[in-house]
matplotlib code that plots the C-alpha trace (Angstrom):
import matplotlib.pyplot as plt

x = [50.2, 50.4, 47.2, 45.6, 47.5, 45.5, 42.4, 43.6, 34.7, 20.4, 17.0, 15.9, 19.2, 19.5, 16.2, 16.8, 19.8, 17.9, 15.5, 18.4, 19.1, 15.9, 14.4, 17.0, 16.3, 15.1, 17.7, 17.5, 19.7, 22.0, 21.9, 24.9, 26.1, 24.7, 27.8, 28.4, 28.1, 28.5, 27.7, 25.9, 22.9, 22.2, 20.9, 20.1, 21.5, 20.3, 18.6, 21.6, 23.5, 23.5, 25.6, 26.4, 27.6, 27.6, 25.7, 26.1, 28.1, 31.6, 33.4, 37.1, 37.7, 35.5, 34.4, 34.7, 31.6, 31.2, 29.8, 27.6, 27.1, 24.8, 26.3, 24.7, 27.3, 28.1, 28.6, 31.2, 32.0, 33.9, 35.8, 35.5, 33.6, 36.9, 36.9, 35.6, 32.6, 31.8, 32.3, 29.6, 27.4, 28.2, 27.7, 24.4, 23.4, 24.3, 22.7, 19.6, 19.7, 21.1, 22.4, 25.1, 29.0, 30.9, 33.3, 35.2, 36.4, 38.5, 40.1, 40.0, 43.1, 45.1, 43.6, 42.8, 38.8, 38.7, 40.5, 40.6, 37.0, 38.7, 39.5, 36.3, 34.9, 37.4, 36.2, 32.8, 33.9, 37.5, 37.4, 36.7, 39.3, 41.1, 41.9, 44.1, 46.4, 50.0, 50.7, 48.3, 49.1, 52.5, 51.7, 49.7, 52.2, 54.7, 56.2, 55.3, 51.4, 52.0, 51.8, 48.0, 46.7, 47.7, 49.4, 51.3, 54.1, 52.9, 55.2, 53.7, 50.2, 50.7, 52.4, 49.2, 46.8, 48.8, 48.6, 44.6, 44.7, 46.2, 44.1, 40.8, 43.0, 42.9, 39.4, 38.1, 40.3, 39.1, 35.7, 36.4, 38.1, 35.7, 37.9, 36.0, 33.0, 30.0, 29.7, 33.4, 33.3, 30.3, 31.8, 34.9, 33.3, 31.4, 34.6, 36.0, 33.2, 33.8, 37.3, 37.1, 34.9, 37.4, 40.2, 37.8, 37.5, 40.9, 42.3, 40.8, 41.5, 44.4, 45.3, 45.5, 47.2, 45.4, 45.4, 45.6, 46.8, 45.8, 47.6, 44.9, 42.0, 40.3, 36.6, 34.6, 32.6, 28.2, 25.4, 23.6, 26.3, 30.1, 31.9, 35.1, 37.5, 40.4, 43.8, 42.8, 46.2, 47.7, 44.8, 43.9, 46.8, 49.8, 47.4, 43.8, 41.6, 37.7, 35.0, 32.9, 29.7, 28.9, 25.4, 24.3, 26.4, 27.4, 30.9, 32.8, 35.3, 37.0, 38.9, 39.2, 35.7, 34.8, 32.6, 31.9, 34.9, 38.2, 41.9, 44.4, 47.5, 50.1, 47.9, 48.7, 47.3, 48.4, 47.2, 44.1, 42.4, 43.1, 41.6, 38.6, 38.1, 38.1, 35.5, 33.4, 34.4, 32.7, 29.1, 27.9, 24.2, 25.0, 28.9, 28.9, 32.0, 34.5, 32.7, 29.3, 26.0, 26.1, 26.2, 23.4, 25.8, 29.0, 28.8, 30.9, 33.4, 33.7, 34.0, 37.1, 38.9, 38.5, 40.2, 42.9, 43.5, 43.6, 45.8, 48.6, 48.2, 48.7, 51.3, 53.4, 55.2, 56.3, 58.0, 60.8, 61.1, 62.1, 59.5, 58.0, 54.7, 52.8, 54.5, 53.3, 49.5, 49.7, 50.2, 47.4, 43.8, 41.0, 38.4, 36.2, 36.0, 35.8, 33.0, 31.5, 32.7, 32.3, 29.3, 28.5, 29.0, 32.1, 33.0, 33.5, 35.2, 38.0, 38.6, 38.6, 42.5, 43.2, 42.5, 42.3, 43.7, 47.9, 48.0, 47.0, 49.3, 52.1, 51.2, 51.2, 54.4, 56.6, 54.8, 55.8, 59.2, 59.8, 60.1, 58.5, 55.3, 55.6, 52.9, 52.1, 55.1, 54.0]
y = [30.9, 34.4, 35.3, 32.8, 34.1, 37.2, 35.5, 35.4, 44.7, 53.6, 51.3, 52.0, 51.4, 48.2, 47.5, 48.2, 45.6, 43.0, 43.2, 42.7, 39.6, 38.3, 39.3, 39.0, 42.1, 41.2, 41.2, 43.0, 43.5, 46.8, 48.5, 47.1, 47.9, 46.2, 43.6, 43.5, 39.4, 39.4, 42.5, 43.4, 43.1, 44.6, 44.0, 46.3, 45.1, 48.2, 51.6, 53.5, 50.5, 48.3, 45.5, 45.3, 41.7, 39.2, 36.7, 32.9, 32.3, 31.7, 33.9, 33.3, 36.8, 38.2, 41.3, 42.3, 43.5, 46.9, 48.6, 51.6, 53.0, 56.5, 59.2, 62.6, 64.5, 61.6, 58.3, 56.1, 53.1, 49.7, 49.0, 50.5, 48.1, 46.6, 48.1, 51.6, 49.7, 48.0, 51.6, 53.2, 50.7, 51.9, 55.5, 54.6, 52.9, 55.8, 58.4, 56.0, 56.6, 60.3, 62.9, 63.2, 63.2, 59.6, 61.2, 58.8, 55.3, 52.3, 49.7, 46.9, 44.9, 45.8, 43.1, 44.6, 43.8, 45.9, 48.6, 49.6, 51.5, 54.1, 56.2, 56.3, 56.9, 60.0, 61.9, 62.0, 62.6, 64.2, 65.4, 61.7, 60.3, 57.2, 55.0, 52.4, 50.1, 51.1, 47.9, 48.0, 51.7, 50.0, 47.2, 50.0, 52.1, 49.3, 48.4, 44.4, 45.0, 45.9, 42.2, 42.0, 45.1, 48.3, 51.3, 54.3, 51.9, 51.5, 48.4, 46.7, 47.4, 45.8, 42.9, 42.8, 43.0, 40.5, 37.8, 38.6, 37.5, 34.5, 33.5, 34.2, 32.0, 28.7, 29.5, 29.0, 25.6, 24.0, 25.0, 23.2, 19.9, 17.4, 15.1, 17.3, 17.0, 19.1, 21.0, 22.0, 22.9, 25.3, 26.7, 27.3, 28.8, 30.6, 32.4, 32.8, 35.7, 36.8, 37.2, 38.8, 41.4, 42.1, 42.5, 45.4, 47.0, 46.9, 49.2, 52.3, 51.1, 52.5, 52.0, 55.0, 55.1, 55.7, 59.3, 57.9, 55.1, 53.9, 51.6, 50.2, 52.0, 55.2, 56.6, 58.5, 60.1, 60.1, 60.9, 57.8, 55.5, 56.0, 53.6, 52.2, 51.1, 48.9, 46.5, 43.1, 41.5, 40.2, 37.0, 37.1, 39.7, 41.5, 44.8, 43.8, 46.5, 45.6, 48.2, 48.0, 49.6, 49.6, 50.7, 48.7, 46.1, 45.2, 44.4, 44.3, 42.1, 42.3, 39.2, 38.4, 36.4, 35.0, 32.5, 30.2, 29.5, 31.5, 32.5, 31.4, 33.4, 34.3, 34.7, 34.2, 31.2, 31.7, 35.1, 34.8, 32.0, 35.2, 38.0, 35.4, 34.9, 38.6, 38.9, 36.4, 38.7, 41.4, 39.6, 41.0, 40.7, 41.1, 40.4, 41.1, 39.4, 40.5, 37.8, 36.2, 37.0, 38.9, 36.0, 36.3, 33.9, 32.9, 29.3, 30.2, 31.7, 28.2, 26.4, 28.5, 28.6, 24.4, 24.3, 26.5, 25.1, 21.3, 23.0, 24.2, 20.5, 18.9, 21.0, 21.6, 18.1, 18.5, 21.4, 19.6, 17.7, 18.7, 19.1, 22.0, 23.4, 21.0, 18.2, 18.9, 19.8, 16.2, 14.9, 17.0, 15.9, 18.7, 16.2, 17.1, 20.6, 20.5, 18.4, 21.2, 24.4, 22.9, 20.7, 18.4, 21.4, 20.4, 23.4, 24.6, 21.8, 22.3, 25.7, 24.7, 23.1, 26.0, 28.7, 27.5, 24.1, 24.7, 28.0, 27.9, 25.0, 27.0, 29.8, 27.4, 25.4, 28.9, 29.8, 26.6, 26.8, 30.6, 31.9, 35.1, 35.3, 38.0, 39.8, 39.4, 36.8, 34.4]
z = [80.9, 81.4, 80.5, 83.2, 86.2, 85.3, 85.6, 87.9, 96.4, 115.9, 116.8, 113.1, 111.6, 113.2, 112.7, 108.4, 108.8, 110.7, 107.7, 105.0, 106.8, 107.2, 103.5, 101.3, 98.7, 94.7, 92.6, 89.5, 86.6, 85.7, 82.0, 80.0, 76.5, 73.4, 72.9, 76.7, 77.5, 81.5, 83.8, 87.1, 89.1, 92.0, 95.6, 98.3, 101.6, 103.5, 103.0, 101.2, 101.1, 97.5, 96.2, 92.3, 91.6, 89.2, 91.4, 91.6, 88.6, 88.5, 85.1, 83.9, 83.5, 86.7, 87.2, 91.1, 92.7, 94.0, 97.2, 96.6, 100.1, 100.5, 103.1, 103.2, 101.6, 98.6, 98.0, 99.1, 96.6, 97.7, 94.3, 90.6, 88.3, 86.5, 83.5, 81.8, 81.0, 84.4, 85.7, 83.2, 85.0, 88.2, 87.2, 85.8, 88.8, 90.7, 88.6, 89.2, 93.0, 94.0, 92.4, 95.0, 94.1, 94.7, 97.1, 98.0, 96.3, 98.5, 96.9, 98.8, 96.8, 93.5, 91.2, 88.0, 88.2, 91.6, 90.6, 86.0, 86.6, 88.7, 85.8, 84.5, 87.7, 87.8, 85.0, 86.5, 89.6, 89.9, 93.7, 95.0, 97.5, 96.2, 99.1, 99.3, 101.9, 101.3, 99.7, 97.6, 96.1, 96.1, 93.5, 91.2, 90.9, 90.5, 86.9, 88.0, 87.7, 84.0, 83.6, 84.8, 83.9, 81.8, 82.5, 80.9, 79.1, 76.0, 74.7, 78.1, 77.2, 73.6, 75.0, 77.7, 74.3, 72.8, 75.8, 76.1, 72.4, 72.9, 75.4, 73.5, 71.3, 73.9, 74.7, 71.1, 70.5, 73.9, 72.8, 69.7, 71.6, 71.1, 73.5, 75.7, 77.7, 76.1, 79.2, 79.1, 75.4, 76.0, 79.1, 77.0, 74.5, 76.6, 78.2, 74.6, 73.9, 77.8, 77.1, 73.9, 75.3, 78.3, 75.8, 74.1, 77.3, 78.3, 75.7, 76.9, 80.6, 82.8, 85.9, 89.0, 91.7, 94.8, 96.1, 100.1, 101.9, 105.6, 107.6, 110.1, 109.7, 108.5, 108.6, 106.6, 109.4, 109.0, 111.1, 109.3, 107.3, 108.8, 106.8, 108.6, 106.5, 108.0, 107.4, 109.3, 107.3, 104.6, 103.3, 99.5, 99.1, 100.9, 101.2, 101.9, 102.9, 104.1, 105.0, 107.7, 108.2, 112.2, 112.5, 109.6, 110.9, 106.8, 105.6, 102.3, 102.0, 98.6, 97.5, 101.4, 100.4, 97.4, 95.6, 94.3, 94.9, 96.2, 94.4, 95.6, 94.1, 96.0, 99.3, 102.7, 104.1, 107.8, 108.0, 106.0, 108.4, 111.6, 109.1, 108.6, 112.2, 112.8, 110.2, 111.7, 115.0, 113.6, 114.5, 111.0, 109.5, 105.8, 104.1, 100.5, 99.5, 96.2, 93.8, 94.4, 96.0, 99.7, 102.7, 105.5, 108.0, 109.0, 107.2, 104.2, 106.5, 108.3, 104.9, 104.2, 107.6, 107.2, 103.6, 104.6, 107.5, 106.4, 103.4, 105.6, 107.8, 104.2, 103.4, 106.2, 106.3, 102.4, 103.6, 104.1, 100.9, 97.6, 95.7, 93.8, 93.6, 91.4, 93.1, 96.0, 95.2, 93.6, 97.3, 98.6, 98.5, 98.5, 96.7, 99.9, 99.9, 96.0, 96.3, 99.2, 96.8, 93.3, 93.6, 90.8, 88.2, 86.2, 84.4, 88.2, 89.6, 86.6, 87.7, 91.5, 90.7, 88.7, 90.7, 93.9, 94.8, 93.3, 93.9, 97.5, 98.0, 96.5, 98.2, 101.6, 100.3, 100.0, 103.8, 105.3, 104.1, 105.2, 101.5, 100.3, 99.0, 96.2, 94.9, 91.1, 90.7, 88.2]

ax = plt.figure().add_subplot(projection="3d")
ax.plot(x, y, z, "-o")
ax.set_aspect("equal")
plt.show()
């Protein structure tokens, strides 16, 4: 369904990131509006370096996390809250810590909950630099993301409204399915009011395209926090930018990382095991990945380079068949690293299939077979 694929962020120096590692930072939660149901907390992985994520859970309709990083001119954000609302609690969280400007915003992919706080973000701050890879301005600015997120057609947007609709819709009859387990109901129902909410906030939410692209790397020069922002390759998506802070020795991944457990639409299996090495390459302290809590190690890292990499050794003798998609995720078996992602929780193992299992094994089918892997195709 339509509405699914949508679902579908010196000595002393050193010595503050050492410290991130070691003492993992109290979380605490961000303001949110009244009827909000799901929103941030933050962590500080640094001095002048926070993380505002929805922590361990795992949400239907996810809300990227967001980099705040202090530089002495402004602030530099990683992502823009996914919605108007996600971006007042940016700006509130930012009003909490500096009065400085946010001079500059990346975006490190074009999902919608990365990028739809960006306009919001723009009225407060109009001078900020909007920074983008090239593909990923590409797919904002293209007519094909209309599907995923709004823009300026307005027949598009209703039809958008009317898919959200229909699947608050699903949600509240699965919540209702008493062929289903209780956990499954109340998760259901659970994403019915998340949903609902998301389809408030989408109809004052437009997308903008970026005002700068990079093709391998840019910095945003500071005698304390220079923030590198590079292109390691196509993984999650075609345009995947990841920022890289060196003294602090902290990275943002976006989408490039994620938990509980990863999404696997129309990614790039092949390339996204290299850009994962080079992360691991990067001999980093803190990662804050684009969903879940920031990592302190390189064990997640390994976890994912395994699944993809048995995926594509499942995979790559089907290649020559003639099956399709779903036929072919039937033949592969990822019970063990559902069991290592997913746990025991079964609301999350019914999702690992959905959002991860067939569309990385399409995603690996149309790789083994030399087709095109096409941003936002369905």
């Amino acid at each position: 369904m339509q509405w699914m694929l949508r679902f579908l962020f010196a000595l002393a120096l050193f010595f503050n990131a050492a410290c991130a590692a070691t003492n993992p930072p109290t979380v605490r939660q961000l303001p949110s509006s009244a009827e909000a149901v799901y929103g941030y907390q933050v962590e500080r992985l640094s001095d002048g370096v926070h993380s505002l994520n929805q922590g361990d859970g795992f949400y239907l309709q996810p809300r990227g996390n967001v980099g705040v990083i202090e530089q002495s001119s402004g602030i530099v954000l990683v992502d823009s809250g996914g919605s108007p609302a996600g971006a007042e609690q940016v700006i509130a969280f930012i009003r909490s810590i500096s009065d400085k400007p946010v001079t500059a915003i990346v975006l490190s992919h074009w999902h919608g909950d990365h990028t739809l706080g960006v306009s919001r973000l723009l009225q407060e701050w109009p001078q900020a630099r909007v920074i983008s890879t090239q593909p990923t301005r590409e797919m904002l600015v293209s007519p094909d993301a209309d599907r995923y997120m709004p823009g300026d057609d307005a027949q598009a947007n209703a039809r958008y409204a009317a898919d959200i609709q229909e699947g608050v819709s699903f949600l509240r009859q699965a919540s209702e399915d008493q062929n289903l387990h209780e956990a499954d109901r109340a998760g259901f129902a659970q994403s019915a009011r998340e949903y609902e909410q998301f389809g408030r906030e989408m109809t004052t939410a437009r997308r903008v395209a970026p005002t700068e692209t990079f093709e391998s790397t840019v910095t945003l020069q500071d005698r304390v926090r220079p923030v590198e922002i590079r292109f390691l390759g196509r993984a999650n998506t075609s345009g995947d930018a990841i920022v890289w802070l060196p003294r602090q020795r902290i990275v943002f991944t976006g989408d490039v990382v994620v938990s509980p457990i990863p999404y696997g639409f129309n990614s790039y299996p092949g390339d996204w095991i290299e850009v994962l090495n080079d992360l691991k390459a990067l001999d980093f302290v803190v990662l804050a990945p684009g969903h879940g809590r920031p990592v302190l190690d390189g064990i997640y890292l390994d976890r994912l380079i395994a699944m993809l990499t048995d995926v594509r050794v499942q995979v790559a003798p089907l290649a020559a068949t003639d099956l399709n998609a779903e036929a072919a995720s039937a033949q592969v078996n990822l019970d063990a690293a559902r069991d290592a992602f997913a746990g025991e929780d079964r609301w999350l193992r019914r999702w690992f299939r959905n959002y991860w299992k067939d569309p990385i094994v399409s995603s690996a089918l149309r790789e083994a077979r030399g087709q095109p892997i096409v941003q936002g195709a369905e």
